[in-house]
C-alpha positions in Angstrom: 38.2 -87.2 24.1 36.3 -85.1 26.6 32.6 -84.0 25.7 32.0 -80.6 27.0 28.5 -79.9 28.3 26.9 -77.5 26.2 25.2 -74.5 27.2 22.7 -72.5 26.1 22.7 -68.6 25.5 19.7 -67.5 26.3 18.3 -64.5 25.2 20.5 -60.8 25.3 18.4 -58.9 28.0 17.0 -55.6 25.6 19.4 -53.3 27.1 21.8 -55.0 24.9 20.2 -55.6 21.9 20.9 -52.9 19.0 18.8 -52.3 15.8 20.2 -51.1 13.0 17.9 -47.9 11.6 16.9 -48.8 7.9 18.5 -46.8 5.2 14.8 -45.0 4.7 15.1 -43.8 8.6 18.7 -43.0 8.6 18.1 -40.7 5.3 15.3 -38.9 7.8 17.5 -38.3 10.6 20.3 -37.0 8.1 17.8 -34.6 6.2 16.7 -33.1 9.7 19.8 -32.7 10.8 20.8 -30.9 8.0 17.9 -28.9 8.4 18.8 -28.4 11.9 22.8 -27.5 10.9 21.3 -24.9 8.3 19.5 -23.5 11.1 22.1 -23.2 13.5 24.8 -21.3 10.7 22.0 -18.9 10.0 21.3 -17.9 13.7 25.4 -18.0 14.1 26.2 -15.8 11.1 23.2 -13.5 12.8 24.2 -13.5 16.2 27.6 -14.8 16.8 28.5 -18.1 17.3 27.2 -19.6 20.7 26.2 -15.9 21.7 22.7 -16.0 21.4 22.3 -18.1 24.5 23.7 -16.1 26.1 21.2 -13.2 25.1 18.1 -14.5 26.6 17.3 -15.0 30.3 18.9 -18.1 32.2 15.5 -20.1 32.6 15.1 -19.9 28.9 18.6 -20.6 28.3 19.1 -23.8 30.9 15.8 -25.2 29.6 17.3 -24.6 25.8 20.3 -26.7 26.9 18.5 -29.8 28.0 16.8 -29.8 25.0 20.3 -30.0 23.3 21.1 -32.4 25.8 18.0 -34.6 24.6 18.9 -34.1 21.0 22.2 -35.7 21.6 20.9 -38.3 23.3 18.7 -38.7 20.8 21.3 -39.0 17.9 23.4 -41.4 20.4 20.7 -43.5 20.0 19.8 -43.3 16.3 15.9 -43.0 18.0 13.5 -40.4 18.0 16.1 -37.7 16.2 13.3 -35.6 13.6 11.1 -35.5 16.6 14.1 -33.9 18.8 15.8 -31.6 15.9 11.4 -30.3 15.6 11.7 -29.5 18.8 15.2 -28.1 18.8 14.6 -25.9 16.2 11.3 -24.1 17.7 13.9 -23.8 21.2 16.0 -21.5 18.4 13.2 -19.6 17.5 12.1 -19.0 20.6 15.3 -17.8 22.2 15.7 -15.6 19.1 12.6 -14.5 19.7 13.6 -13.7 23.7 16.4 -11.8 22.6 14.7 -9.4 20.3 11.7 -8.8 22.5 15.1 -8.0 25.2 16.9 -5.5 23.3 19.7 -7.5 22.3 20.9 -6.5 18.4 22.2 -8.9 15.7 26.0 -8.8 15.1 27.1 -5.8 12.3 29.7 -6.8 11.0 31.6 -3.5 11.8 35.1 -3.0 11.6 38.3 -0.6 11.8 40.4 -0.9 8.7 44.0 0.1 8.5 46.9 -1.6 6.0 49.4 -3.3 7.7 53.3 -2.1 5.8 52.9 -5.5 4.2 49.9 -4.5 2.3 48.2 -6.7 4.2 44.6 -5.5 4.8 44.3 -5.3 9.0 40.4 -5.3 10.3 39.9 -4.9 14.2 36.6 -5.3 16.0 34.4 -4.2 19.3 34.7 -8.0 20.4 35.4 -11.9 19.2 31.8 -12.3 18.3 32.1 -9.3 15.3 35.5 -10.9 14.5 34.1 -14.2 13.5 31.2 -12.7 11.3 34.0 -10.5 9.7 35.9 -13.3 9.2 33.5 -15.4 7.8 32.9 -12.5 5.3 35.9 -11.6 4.1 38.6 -14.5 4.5 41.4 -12.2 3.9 41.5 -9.8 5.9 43.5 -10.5 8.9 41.4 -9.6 11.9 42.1 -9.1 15.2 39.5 -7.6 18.5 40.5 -4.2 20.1 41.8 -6.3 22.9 43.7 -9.1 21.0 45.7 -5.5 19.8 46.3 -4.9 23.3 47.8 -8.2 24.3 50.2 -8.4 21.0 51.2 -4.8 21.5 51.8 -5.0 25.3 53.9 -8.0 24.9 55.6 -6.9 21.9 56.4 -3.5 23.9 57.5 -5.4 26.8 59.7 -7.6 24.9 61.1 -4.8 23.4 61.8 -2.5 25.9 60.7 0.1 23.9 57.0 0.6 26.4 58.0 4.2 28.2 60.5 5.3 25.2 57.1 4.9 23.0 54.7 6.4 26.0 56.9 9.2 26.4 57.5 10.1 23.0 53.4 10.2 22.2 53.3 12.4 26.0 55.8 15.0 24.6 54.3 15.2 21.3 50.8 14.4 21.5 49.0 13.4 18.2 52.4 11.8 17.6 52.2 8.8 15.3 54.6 5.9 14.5 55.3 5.2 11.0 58.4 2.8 11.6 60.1 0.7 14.1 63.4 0.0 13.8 65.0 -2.0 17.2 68.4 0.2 17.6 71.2 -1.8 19.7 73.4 1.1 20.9 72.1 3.9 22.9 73.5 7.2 22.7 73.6 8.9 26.1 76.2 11.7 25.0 75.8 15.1 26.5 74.6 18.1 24.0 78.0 20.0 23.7 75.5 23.3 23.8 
């Protein structure tokens, strides 16, 4: 039988060594964080989801970012997280604040209506940022932006063929409106006997 030397382990350097919160701090860091995520759906259902950012001037908005960047980091760590969501949530006031005192306007809510031949109840928006506040307020409707219409009905006419025959049809009779597609296989190209 061999004896093996025995070596000692010495201490983890303190880069390595991880302490577990207590259930007392972790509780804290939840109940601002919720505090925080309440926050954050309020100013979303306002203003649009990520949109207010976007509102405020770019040396507000980059210096709001690295305080999101810090609360991350923050809950990465389990260290130092009510102290970051405190300081998060004045950053929201304040760029709410900036946006105001700039012009910008809260999100309406407006829509189009129309009835799809389903029944189906069809809203359509100015832009993505009114759909999701529409859709967040009435999950049934089916909601599309002005320009999501424009990509499905481009590429629907295209598909279809049916682009000029539609374009010229509302040029000859202007105010024209279509009640009814129906995809017709055969053309007739017969002369008028007259």
């Amino acid at each position: 039988m061999v004896a093996k030397k025995r070596v000692a382990r010495g201490k983890p350097k303190t880069d390595k060594v991880y302490y577990q919160p207590s259930q007392a701090a972790m509780r804290r860091q939840q109940q601002s964080l919720h505090k925080y995520d309440d926050e954050v759906n309020r100013l979303e259902r306002k203003w649009g989801i990520d949109r207010l950012p976007w509102l405020v001037p770019l040396e507000l908005r980059e210096r709001f970012y690295e305080q999101l960047d810090k609360l991350n980091a923050a809950i990465d760590k389990c260290e130092g997280v009510d102290h970051e969501v405190e300081v998060t949530l004045r950053g929201c006031a304040a760029i709410e604040r900036a946006a105001i005192e700039g012009g910008a306007e809260p999100l309406t809510g407006e829509y189009i209506e129309g009835r799809m031949p389903d029944g189906t109840v069809l809203a359509i928006t100015a832009n993505g940022y009114e759909a999701g506040k529409v859709k967040q307020d009435n999950r049934k409707l089916m909601v599309f932006t002005v320009d999501e219409v424009g990509v499905v009905l481009e590429k629907w006419l295209k598909e279809n063929q049916s682009r000029t025959l539609v374009d010229e049809a509302k040029d000859i009779f202007p105010g024209a409106v279509i009640e009814s597609i129906v995809k017709n296989k055969v053309l007739i190209d017969d002369e008028v006997p007259f």
